[in-house]
TORTOR-426593 format. One record per residue (C-alpha): y, x, z. Coordinates in steps of 0.2 Angstrom, whole numbers, plus 2048, in hexadecimal, padded with zeros to 3 digits. Example, Ala and Ser with C-alpha at 12.3 -4.5 7.8 and 13.67 -1.06 7.14 Angstrom:
BEGIN
7EA83E827/7FB844824/
//
This chain:
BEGIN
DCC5B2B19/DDB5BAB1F/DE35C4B12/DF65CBB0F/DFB5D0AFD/E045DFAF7/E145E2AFC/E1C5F0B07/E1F5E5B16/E0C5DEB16/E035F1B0F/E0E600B19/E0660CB11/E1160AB00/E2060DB06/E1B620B04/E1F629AF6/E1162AAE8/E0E63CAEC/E0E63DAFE/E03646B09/DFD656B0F/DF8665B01/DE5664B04/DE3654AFB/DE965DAEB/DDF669AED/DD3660ADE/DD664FAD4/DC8642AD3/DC6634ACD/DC9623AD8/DD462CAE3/DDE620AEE/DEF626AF7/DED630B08/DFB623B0E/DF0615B0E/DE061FB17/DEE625B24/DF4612B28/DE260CB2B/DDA61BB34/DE861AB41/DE8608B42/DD560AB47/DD1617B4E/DDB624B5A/DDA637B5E/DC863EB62/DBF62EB58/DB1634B4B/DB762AB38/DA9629B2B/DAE62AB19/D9C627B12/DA5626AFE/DAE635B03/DB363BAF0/DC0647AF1/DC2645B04/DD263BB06/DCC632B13/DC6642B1D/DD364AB1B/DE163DB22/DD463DB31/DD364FB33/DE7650B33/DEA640B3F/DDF649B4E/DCE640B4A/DBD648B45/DB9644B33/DA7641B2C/DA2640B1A/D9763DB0D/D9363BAFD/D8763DAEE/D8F645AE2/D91658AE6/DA265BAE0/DA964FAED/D9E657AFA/DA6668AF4/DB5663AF8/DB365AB09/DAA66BB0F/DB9673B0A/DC5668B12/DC0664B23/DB7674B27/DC667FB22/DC8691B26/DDA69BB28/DE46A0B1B/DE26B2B1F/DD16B1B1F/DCE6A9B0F/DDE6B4B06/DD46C5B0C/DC46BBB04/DCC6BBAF3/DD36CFAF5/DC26D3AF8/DB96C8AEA/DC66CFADE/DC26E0AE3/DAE6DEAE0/DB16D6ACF/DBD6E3ACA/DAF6F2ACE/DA36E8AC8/D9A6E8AB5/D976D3AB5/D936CEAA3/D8A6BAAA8/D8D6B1A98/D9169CA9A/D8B68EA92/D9368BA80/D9A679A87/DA1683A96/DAB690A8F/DB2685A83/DC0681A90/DC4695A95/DCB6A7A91/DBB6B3A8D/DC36BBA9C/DC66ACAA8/DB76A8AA4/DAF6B8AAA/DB86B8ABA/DB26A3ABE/DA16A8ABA/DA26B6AC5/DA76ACAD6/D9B69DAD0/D8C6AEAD4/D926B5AE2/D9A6A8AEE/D8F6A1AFC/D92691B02/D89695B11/D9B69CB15/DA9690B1D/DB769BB12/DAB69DB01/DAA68BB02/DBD687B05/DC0692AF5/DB1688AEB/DBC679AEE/DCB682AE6/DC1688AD7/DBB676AD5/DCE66FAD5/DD467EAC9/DC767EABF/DD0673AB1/DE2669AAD/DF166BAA5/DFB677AA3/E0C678AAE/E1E674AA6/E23688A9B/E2A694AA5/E1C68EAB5/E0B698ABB/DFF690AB6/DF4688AC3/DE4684AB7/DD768DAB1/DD4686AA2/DDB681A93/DE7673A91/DDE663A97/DDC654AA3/DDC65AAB6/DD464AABD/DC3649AB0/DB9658AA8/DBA653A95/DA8653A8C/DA5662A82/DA7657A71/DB6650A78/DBE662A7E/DBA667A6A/DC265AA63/DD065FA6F/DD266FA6A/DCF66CA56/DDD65FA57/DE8667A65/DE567BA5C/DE667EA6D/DDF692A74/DD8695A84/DE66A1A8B/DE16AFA97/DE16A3AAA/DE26B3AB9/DD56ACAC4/DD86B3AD5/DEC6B1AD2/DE96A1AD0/DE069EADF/DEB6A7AE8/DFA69AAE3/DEF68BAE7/DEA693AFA/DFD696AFD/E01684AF6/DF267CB02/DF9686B11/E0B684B0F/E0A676B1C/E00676B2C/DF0674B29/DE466DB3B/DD5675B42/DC6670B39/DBC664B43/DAE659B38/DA0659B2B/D9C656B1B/D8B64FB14/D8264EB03/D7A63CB06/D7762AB03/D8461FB07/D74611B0A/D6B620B14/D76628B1F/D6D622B30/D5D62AB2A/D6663BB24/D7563FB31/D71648B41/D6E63EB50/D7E642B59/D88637B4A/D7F627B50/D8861AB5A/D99627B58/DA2620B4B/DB2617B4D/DB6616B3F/DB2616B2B/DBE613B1F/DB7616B0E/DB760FAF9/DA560CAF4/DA160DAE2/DAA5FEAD6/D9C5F7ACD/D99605AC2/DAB607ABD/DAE61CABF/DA062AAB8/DA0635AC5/D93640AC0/D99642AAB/DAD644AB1/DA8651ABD/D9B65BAB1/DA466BAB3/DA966DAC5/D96668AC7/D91676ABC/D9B67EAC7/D9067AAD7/D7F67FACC/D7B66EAC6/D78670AB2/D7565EAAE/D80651AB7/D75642AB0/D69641AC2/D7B640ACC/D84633ABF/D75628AC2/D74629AD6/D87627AD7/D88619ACF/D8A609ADA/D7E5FCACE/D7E5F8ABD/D825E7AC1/D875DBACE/D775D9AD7/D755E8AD8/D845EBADF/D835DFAEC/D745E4AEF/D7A5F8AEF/D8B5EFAFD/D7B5E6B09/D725F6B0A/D80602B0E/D865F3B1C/D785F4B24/D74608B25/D86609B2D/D815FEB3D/D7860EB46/D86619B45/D9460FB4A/D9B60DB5C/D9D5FCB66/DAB5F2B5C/DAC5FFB4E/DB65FAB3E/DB25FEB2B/DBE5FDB20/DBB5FDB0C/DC65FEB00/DBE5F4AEE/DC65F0ADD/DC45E2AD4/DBB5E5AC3/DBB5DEAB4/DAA5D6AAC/DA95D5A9A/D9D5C7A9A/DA45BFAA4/DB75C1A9E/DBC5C1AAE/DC25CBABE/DB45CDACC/DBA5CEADD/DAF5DAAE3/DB75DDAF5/DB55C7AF8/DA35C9AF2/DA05D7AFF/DA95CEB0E/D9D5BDB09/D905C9B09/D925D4B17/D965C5B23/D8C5B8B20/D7E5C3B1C/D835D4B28/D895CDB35/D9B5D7B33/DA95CEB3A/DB85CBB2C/DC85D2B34/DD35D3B25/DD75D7B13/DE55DDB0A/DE75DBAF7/DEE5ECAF1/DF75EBAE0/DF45FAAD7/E015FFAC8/DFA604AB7/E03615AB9/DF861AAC8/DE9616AC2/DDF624ABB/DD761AAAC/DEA61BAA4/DE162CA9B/DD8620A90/DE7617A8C/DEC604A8C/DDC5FEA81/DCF608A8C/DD4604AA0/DC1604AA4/DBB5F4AAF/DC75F8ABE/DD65ECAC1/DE75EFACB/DDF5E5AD8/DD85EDAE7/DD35E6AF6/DD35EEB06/DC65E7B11/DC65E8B24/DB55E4B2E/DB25E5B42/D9D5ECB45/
//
């Protein structure tokens, strides 16, 4: 197996600075976010201007995006609705003057209007009586029908919550004081706020969206090409149009790690958000297997729905973390499973693999603090496959 470990020299992509990249990918945290430097390094190392690049585990649409601002035509997917929120809004992207004369004219509606809708108890927990009108009021009357309702959906999602700015700073959050990248349970949030005796404070909606529009466009933002699907990674054949087949170059994409992240319970409120009320059906279908079988398994069947879409020495690269197994008391290389798996079994030709070493203060289980890192390790392992 050919493999280059984590250096500078062997991985280019971290010899960018941590926060590097355009404003579109902070338009909302996520969880498992990898740094747009390393989706940029491989997408132009595989695929050039014009090519169609899959992300199939889009999540926050990193991957999209860096395909959307080096000249290629992004597609993605997902199965968690938040991250399929977001992809809409990024790679189908209206102007700025359209979307600011959106928000004049939603402010004006609400303003005339009498709205009263009253939230969940759990929900309004985390806002101002008169944020919380105004975020109920958007949540009734965009439609996501709408290329500019749905960019400003994907705003709301990523202000819907985190923490405050330094004193002295606009705010740029909704809610109360709390973490940007998860939506804490509601007995978490009042345990938080019992301890904390922290306030909801009075959040300007539309200012504030107004400040995160101006930030998005304050560099050049490309014309949207590409789509955005809610589907099943180990589906995608059966559910994409026709015209996707035998097009892709490329797909450059992180599957689920065993498991490891909660993608349906850490985004319960931008979820209510989106009109889903229970977030249990979406935990359970974003999960990636319960156990290594069925991971493996979960891996074989995703490799082999890819084959029809791809083009004539297409490459897939996947980016997979080592996790750690209780039972075990011991790291699993994931990533050298899959390879075994998808070579000897798939028929994918082993290009490469690079071992990315991932510091403790990027990682976004640092929230739960030293004793409570979660089953990911600092190793992941970026896999590259020719179809």
């Amino acid at each position: 197996m050919k493999t280059t470990r984590s250096s500078p020299k062997a991985n280019p992509w971290r010899a960018y600075p941590r926060r590097w990249g355009h404003p579109l990918h902070s338009m909302c945290s996520y969880m498992a976010m990898f740094p747009p430097a390393l989706a940029r390094y491989f997408i132009r190392h595989y695929s050039k201007k014009g090519d169609i690049v899959a992300d199939p585990f889009a999540g926050r649409g990193t991957g999209p995006v860096e395909a959307l601002l080096t000249g290629r035509v992004p597609l993605a997917s997902d199965l968690n609705p938040v991250a399929v929120a977001l992809n809409q809004a990024k790679i189908t992207l209206p102007s700025k003057g359209r979307v600011i004369k959106r928000i004049g004219d939603l402010e004006k509606q609400f303003r005339r209007s009498r709205f009263k809708g009253k939230p969940p108890k759990d929900v309004a927990l985390f806002f101002h009586w008169k944020t919380m009108r105004e975020i109920l009021w958007l949540k009734a009357h965009l439609n996501r029908r709408s290329k500019v309702d749905r960019f400003l959906i994907g705003v709301i999602l990523g202000a819907l919550h985190g923490t405050w700015t330094k004193k002295g700073k606009v705010r740029s959050y909704l809610s109360v004081h709390t973490p940007n990248t998860m939506s804490l349970s509601p007995g978490c949030m009042r345990n938080h706020l019992a301890k904390t005796g922290l306030k909801p404070k009075y959040a300007p909606t539309f200012d504030i969206l107004r400040l995160r529009i101006n930030h998005i466009y304050s560099e050049d933002v490309p014309k949207a090409i590409g789509a955005a699907y809610l589907a099943d990674a180990r589906e995608l054949a059966k559910h994409l149009p026709r015209k996707w087949h035998g097009s892709v170059r490329l797909v450059f994409t992180s599957p689920p790690y065993l498991d490891v992240i909660s993608y349906g319970k850490y985004n319960w409120l931008r979820l209510w958000f989106l009109g889903y009320d229970d977030y249990r059906p979406i935990e359970k279908a974003t999960r990636g297997g319960s156990n290594l079988a069925a991971y493996l398994k979960f891996m074989c069947d995703f490799g082999q729905t890819l084959k029809p879409l791809l083009k004539k020495n297409a490459h897939v690269v996947l980016v997979i973390g080592d996790v750690y197994s209780a039972r075990k008391n011991e790291s699993l290389g994931l990533g050298e499973l899959v390879t075994a798996l998808w070579t000897h079994k798939l028929g994918y030709r082993h290009v490469k693999t690079f071992v990315d070493e991932i510091r403790q203060e990027d990682k976004v289980s640092r929230l739960w603090g030293k004793d409570k890192t979660g089953k990911a390790t600092k190793i992941d392992r970026i896999i590259v496959f020719k179809a």
